[in-house]
C-alpha positions in Angstrom: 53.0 54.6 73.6 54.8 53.9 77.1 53.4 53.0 80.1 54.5 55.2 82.0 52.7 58.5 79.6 49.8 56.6 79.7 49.1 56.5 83.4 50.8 60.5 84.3 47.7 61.2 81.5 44.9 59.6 82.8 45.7 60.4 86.5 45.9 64.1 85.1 42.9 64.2 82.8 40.4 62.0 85.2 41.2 64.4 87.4 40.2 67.4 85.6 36.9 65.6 84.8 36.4 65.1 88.9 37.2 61.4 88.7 38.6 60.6 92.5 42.0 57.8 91.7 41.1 55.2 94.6 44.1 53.1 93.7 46.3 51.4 91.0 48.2 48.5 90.8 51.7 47.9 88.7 52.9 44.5 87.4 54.6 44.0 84.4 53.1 44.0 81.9 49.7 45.3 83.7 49.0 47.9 84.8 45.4 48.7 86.5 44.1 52.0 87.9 40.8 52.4 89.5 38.3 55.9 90.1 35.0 57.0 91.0 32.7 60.1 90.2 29.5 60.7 91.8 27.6 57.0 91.0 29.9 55.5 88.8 33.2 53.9 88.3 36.1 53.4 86.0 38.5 50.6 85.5 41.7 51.4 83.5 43.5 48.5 82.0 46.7 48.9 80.6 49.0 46.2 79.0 52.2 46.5 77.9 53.2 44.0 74.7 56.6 43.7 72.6 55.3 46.3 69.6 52.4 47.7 71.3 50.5 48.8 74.5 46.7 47.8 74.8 44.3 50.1 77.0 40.8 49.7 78.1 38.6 51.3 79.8 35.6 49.8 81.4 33.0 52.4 83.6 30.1 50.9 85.3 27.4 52.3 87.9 27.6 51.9 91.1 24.5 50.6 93.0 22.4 52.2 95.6 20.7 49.9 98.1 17.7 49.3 96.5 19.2 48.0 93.4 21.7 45.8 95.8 19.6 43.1 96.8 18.9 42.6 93.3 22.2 40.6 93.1 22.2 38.8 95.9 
């Protein structure tokens, strides 16, 4: 799969799932693409090997400020 496919479809489908894109980040090989919805957010990873192209996708609450000073 290329790179390029990759991000036009996850800018396209997190959008129709009202994820917000806040910003990505291109390097070769990486790629990295951030969103949020409502109390959460989502990390795209995408690498880009010789044979193949490796994609994760990590989504983790966000905390309000009660939960906060739990971690500091």
């Amino acid at each position: 799969v290329r790179v390029d496919s990759l991000i036009k479809f996850f800018k396209s489908n997190m959008a129709n799932d009202n994820w917000r894109m806040l910003g990505s980040f291109k390097s070769s090989p990486l790629t990295i693409m951030l969103f949020q919805k409502e109390s959460r957010w989502c990390m795209i990873n995408i690498v880009e090997k010789d044979f193949k192209t490796h994609v994760e996708v990590w989504v983790a609450p966000t905390l309000n400020e009660a939960e906060a000073w739990l971690f500091k």
